[in-house]
DODREN-401483 format. One record per residue (C-alpha): chain; x, y, z. Coordinates in steps of 0.1 Angstrom, whole numbers, plus 2048, in hexadecimal, padded with zeros to 3 digits. Layout:
REM residues N
[A; [X; Y; Z]];
...
This chain:
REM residues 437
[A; [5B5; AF0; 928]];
[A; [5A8; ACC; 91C]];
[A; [5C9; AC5; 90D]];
[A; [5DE; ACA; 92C]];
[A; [5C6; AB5; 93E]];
[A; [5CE; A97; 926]];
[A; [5F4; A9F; 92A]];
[A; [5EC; A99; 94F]];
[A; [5D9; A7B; 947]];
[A; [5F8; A6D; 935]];
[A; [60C; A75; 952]];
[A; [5F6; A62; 968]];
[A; [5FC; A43; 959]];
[A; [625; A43; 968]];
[A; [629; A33; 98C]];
[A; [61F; A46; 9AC]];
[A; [625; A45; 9CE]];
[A; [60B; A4D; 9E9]];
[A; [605; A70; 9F2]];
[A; [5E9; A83; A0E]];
[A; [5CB; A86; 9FC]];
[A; [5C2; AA6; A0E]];
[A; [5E2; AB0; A06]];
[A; [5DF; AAC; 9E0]];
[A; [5B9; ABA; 9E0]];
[A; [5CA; AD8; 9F3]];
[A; [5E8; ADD; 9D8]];
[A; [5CD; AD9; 9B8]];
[A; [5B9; AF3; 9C5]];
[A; [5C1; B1A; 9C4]];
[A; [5BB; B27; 9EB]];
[A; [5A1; B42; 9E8]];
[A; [5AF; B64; 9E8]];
[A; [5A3; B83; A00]];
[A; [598; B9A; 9E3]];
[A; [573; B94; 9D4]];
[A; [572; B89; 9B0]];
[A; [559; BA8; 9AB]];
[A; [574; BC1; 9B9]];
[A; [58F; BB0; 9A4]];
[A; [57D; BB7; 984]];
[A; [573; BD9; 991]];
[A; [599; BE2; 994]];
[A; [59F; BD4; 972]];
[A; [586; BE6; 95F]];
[A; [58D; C08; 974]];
[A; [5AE; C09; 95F]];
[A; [5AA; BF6; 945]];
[A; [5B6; C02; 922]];
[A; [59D; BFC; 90B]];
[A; [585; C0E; 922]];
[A; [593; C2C; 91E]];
[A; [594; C28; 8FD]];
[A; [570; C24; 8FB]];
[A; [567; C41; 918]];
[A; [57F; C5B; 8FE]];
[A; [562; C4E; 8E5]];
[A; [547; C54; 8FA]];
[A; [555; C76; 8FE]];
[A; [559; C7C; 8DA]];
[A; [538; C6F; 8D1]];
[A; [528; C89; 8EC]];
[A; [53D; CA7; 8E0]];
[A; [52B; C9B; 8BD]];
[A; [50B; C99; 8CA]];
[A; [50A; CBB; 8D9]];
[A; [51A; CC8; 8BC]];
[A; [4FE; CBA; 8AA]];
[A; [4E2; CC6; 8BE]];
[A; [4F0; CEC; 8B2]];
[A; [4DE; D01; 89B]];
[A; [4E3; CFC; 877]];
[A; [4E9; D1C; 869]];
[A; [4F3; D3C; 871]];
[A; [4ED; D5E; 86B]];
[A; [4FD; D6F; 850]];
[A; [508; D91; 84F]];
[A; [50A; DA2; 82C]];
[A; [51F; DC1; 81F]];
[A; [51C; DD2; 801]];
[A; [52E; DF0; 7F3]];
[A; [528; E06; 7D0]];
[A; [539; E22; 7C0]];
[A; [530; E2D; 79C]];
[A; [51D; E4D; 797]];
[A; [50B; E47; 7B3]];
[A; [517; E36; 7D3]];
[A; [505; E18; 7E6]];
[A; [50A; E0B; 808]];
[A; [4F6; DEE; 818]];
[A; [4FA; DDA; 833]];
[A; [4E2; DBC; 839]];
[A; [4DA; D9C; 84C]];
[A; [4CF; D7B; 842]];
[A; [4C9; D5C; 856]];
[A; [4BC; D3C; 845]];
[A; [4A2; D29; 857]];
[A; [49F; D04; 860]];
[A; [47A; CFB; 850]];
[A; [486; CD7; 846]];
[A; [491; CCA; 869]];
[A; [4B2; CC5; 865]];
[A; [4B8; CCF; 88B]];
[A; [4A0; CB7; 89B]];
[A; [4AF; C9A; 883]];
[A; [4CF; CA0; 88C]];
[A; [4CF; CA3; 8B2]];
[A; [4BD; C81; 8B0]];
[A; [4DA; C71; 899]];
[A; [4F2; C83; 8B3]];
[A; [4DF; C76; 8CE]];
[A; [4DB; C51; 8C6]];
[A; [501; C50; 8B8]];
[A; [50C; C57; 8DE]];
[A; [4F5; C3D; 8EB]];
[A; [503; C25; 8D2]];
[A; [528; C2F; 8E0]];
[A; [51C; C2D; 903]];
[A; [50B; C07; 8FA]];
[A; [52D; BFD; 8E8]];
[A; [541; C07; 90A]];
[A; [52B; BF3; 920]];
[A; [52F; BD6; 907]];
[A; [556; BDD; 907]];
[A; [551; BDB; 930]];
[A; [53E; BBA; 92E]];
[A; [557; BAA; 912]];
[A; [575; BB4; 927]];
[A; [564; BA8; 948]];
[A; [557; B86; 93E]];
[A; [579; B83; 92A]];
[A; [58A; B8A; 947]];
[A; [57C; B6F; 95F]];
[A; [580; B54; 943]];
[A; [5A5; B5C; 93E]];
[A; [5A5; B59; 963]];
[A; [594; B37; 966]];
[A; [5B1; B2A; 94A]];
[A; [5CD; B3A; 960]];
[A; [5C3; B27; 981]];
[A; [5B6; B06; 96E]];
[A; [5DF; B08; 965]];
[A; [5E4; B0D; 986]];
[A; [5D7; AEE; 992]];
[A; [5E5; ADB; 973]];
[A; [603; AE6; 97F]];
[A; [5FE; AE2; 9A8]];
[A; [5F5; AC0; 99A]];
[A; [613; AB9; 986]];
[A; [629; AC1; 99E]];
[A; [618; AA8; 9B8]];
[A; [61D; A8C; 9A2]];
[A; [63F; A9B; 997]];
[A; [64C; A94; 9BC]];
[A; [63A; A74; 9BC]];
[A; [652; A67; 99E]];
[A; [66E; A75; 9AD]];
[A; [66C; A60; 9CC]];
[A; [660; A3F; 9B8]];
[A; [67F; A46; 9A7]];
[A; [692; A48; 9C3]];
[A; [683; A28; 9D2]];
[A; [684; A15; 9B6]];
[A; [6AB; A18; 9B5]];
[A; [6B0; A13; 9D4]];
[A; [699; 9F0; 9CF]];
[A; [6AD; 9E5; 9B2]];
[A; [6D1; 9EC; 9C8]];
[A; [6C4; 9D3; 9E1]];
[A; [6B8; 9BD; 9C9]];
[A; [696; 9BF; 9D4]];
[A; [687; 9CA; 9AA]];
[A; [691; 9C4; 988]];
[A; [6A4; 9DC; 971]];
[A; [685; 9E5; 960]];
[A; [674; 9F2; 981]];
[A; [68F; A09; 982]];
[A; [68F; A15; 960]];
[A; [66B; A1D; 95E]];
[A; [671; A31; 983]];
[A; [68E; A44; 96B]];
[A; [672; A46; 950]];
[A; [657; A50; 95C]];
[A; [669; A6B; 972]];
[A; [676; A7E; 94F]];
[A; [655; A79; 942]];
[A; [649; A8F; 961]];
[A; [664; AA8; 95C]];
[A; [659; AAD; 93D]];
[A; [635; AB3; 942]];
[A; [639; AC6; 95F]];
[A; [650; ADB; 94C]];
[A; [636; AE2; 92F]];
[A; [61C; AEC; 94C]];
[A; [62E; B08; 959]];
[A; [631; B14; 935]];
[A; [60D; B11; 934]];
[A; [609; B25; 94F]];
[A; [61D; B3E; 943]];
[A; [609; B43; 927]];
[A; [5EA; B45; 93B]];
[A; [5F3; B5C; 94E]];
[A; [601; B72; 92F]];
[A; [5E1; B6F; 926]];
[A; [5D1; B79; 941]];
[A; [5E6; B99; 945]];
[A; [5DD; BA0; 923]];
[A; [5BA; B9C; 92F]];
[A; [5C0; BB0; 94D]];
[A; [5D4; BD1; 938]];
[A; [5E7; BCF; 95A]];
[A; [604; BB6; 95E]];
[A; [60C; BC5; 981]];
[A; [5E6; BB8; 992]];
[A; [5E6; B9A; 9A5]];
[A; [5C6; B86; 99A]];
[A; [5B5; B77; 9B8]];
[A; [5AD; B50; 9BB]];
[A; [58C; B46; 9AE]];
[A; [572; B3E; 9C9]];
[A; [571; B1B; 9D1]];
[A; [548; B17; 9D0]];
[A; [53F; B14; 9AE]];
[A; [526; B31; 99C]];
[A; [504; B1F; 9A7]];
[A; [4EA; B1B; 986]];
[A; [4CB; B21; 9A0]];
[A; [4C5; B3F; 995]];
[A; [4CC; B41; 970]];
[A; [4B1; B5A; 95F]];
[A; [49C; B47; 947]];
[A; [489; B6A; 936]];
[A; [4A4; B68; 918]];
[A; [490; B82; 909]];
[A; [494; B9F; 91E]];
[A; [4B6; B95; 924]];
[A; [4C3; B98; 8FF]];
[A; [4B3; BBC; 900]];
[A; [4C6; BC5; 91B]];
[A; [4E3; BBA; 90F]];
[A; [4FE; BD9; 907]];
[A; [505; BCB; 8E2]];
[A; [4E0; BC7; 8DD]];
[A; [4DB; BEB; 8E7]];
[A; [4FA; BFB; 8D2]];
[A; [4E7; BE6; 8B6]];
[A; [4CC; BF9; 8BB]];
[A; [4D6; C17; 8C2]];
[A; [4EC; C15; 89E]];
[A; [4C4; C0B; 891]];
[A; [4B8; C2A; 89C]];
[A; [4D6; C43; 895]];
[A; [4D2; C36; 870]];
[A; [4AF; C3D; 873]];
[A; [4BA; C63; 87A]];
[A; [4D2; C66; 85E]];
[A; [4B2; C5B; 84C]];
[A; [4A2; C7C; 855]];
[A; [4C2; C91; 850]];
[A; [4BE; C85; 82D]];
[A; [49A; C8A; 828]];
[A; [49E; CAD; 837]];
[A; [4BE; CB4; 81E]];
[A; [4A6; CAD; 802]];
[A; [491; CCA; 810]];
[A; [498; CF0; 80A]];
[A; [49C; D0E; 825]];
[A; [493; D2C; 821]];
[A; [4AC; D4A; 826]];
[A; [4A2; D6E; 831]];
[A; [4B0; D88; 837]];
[A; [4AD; DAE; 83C]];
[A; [4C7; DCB; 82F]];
[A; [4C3; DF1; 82F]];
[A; [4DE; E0B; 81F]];
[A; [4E2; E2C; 80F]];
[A; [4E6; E3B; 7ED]];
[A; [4F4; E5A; 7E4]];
[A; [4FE; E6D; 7C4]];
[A; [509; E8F; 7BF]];
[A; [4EE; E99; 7AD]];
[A; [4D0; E8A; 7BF]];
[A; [4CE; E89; 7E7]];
[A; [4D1; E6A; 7F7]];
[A; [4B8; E4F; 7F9]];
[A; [4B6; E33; 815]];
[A; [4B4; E0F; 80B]];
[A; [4A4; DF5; 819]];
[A; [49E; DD1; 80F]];
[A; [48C; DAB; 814]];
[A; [4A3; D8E; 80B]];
[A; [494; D70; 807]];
[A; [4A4; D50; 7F1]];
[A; [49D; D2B; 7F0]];
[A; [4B3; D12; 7E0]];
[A; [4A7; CFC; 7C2]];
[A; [4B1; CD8; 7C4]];
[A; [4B1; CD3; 7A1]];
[A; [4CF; CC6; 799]];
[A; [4D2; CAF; 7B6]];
[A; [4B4; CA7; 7CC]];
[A; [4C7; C90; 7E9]];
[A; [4B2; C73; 7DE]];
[A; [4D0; C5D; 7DB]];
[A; [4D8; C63; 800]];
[A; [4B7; C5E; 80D]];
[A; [4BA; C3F; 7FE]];
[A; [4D9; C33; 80B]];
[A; [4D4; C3E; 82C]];
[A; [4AF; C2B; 82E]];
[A; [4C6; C0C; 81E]];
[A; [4DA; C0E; 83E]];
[A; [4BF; C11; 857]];
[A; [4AE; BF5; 845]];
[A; [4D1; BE1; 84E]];
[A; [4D2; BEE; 86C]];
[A; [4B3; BE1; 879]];
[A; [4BB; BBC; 865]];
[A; [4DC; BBC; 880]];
[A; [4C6; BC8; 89B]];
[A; [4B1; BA8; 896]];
[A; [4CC; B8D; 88F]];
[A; [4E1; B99; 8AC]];
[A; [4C6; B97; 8C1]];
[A; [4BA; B72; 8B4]];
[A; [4DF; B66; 8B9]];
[A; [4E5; B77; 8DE]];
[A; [4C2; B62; 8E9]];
[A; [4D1; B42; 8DC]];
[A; [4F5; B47; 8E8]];
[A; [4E3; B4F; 90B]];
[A; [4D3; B2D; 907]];
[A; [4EF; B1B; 8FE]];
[A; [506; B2A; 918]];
[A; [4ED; B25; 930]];
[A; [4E9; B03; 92A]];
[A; [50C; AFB; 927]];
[A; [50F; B09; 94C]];
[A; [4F4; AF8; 95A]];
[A; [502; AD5; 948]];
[A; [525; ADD; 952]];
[A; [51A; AE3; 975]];
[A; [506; AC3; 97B]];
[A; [523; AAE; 96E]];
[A; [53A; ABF; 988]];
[A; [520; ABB; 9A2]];
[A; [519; A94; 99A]];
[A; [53C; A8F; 997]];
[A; [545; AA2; 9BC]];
[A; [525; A8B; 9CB]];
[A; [533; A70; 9B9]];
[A; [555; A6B; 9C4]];
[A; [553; A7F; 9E4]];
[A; [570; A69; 9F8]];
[A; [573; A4D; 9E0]];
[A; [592; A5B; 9D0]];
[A; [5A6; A5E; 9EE]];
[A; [598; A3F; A02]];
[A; [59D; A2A; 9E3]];
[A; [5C4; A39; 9DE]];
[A; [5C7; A33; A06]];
[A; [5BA; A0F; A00]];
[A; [5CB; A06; 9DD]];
[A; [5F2; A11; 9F0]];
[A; [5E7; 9F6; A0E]];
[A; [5E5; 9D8; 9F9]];
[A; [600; 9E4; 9DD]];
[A; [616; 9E8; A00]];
[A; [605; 9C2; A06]];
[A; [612; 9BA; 9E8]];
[A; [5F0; 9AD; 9DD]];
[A; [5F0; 9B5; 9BD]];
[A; [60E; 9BC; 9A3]];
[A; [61B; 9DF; 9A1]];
[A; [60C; 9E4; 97D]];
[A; [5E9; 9DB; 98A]];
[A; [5F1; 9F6; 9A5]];
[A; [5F8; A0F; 989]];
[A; [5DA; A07; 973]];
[A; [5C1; A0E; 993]];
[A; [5D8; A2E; 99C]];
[A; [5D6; A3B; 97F]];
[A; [5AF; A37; 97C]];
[A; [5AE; A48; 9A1]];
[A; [5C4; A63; 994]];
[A; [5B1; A6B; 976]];
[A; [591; A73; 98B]];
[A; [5A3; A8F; 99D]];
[A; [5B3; A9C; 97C]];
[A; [590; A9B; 96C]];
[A; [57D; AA9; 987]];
[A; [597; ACC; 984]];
[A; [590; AC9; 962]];
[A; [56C; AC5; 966]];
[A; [56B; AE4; 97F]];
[A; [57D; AFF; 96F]];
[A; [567; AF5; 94D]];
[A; [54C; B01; 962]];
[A; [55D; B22; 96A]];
[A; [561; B26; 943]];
[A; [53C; B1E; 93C]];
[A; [531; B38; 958]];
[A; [548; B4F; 949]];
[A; [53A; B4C; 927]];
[A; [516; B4E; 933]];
[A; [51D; B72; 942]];
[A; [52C; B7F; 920]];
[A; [50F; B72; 90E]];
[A; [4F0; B7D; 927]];
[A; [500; B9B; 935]];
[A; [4FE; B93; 956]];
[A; [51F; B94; 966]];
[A; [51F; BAA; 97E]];
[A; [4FF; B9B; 98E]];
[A; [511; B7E; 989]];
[A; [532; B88; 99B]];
[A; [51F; B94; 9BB]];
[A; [507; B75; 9BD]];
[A; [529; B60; 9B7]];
[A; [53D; B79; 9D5]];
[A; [51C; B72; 9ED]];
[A; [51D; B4D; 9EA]];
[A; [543; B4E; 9ED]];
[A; [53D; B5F; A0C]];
[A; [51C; B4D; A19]];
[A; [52D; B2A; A17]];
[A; [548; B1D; A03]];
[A; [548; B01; 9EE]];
[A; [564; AE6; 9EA]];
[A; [575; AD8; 9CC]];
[A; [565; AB5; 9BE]];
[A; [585; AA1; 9CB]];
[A; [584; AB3; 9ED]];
[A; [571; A96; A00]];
[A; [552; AAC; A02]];
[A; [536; AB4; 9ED]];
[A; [530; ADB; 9E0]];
């Protein structure tokens, strides 16, 4: 965004005629749109793609977990037929029996796995939110690059058209005229590369969106207010949906910890059976018999997996810990970035209020006086002019810096209805609007 606000800076430099302030103030700005920023990104994550990506997850990690949470063996029925000189029927069943706790480890593991899908969703929602109202700050900060273009676009045109008529009637030089011809392909040209850059912000914003077909609605035109920006970073980062998937990953490795220290421990099978014997010579005799067996882990003892799986809790928990280190300084770093970005905006609003447009107002009297030489005239335009491109720059840097405080504290939907209240309560104006916010 920074560099098409120095192509605009370049373009300020070529000759202008006078134009309505309140007229330009109104073609820079994006008019406010019906629609709530809140419902907007509602409507965008109802039908987003990636979401149901992540919900067919969610889904799969509950069927696991109540797959899980099932009993680990079943019973076993046993058949066994004999025929020599005496014949043997039995008929028996066995069912082994969970002493080790694999059960109980494993409905855990099941447990926290779908907690860990349900964290990575809701960090999927926030990611997609957050990323969202960004892509949507850089689509109407092109906007009003563009609006702005434009304006001064027209402006050439008719100082070309001037300036050709003055050198037919003799009244300016053949280099007057020439830099009129100039400076109007120069604006062509700029204004040409801004509706490229549009374009591409709004490509990217549809890509942001999943949904090429939804209108995006203007951004309000108060500014997200830093009064009440939460300063308990702490309990913050442990809210945040990444922190908890962290976690939740932490503990889920701490269950496959158990599953391997109960698969280093043997269960018991019994069982029961009961047949008949009979032989020609000899009447028959009824059988019945106890079953029990217990596997000898003597060849392999699990140790090995116990061991990997209490290397990957171990890393677990080191992730757990930096993550949550680095979300408490981002949150930091955004926040102060918002609350910096936001008092330059406001000290630029309070500080030039109606000093742009008076001072263009004033400057095109005594250039009409002829008071002063027409590149004197464009030296203090082009200062004038910079102050409204820098103050659209300024504003939707602060949109950017809000935007990247919500994805790093979590907190944009809290912030999207305290944004849609103000909105609503009393609307703010832009910096070069005459009026402070």
């Amino acid at each position: 965004m920074s560099q098409s606000f120095k192509r605009l800076r370049a373009l300020l430099a070529a000759p202008f005629l006078l134009v309505s302030a309140t007229a330009f103030a109104d073609n820079a700005t994006p008019i406010p749109s019906s629609p709530t920023l809140a419902s907007y990104v509602d409507a965008v994550l109802r039908t987003h793609p990636e979401l149901k990506v992540a919900d067919a997850s969610v889904a799969a990690a509950q069927a696991k977990a109540d797959g899980l949470a099932q009993a680990i063996y079943n019973p076993e029925l046993n058949a066994d037929a004999q025929r020599s000189q005496s014949d043997a029927y039995s008929i028996g069943l066995s069912q082994s029996l969970d002493f080790s706790g694999k059960r109980s480890a494993r409905t855990a593991s099941g447990q926290k796995q779908l907690q860990q899908a349900v964290a990575e969703r809701a960090a999927l929602r926030q990611q997609l939110a957050t990323g969202l109202l960004s892509a949507l700050a850089d689509y109407q900060a092109k906007q009003a690059l563009l609006a702005l273009v434009q304006q001064r676009l027209e402006l050439l045109q008719r100082f070309s058209t001037i300036a050709e008529q003055q050198y037919a009637a003799g009244d300016n030089g053949i280099l007057d005229r020439n830099l009129g011809q100039l400076a109007l392909a120069e604006g062509i040209a700029i204004a040409g590369r801004a509706e490229l850059e549009l374009l591409e912000a709004r490509r990217k914003l549809d890509t942001a969106t999943g949904n090429s077909g939804l209108q995006p609605p203007s951004l309000p035109t108060a500014l997200p207010s830093v009064a009440h920006l939460p300063t308990d970073f702490d309990a913050l980062s442990k809210a945040l949906p990444s922190v908890q998937a962290a976690q939740a990953r932490q503990e889920a490795a701490l269950a496959e910890v158990d599953i391997a220290r109960s698969n280093s421990r043997a269960d018991p099978t019994v069982g029961i059976r009961g047949g008949r014997e009979t032989s020609d010579s000899e009447p028959g005799k009824t059988l019945v018999g106890l079953q029990l067996s217990i596997p000898l882990f003597v060849r392999n003892n699990f140790r090995a997996e116990q061991v990997a799986a209490s290397a990957s809790a171990d890393a677990a928990r080191l992730e757990t810990a930096a993550l949550t280190q680095q979300s408490i300084a981002r949150m930091k770093a955004t926040a102060s970035q918002f609350r910096a970005s936001y008092a330059a905006w406001e000290r630029l609003s309070k500080a030039s209020g109606t000093a742009l447009d008076n001072g263009i107002e004033l400057l095109d009297r005594v250039w009409k006086a002829r008071e002063f030489s027409t590149a004197e005239y464009l030296v203090q335009l082009k200062q004038l002019l910079d102050g409204r491109a820098a103050g659209e720059e300024l504003r939707y840097q602060t949109w950017q810096a809000w935007a990247e405080w919500l994805e790093a504290s979590g907190q944009w939907r809290e912030g999207l209805s305290e944004l849609d209240a103000t909105a609503s309560a009393s609307p703010a104006t832009t910096p070069n609007s005459g009026n402070t916010p």
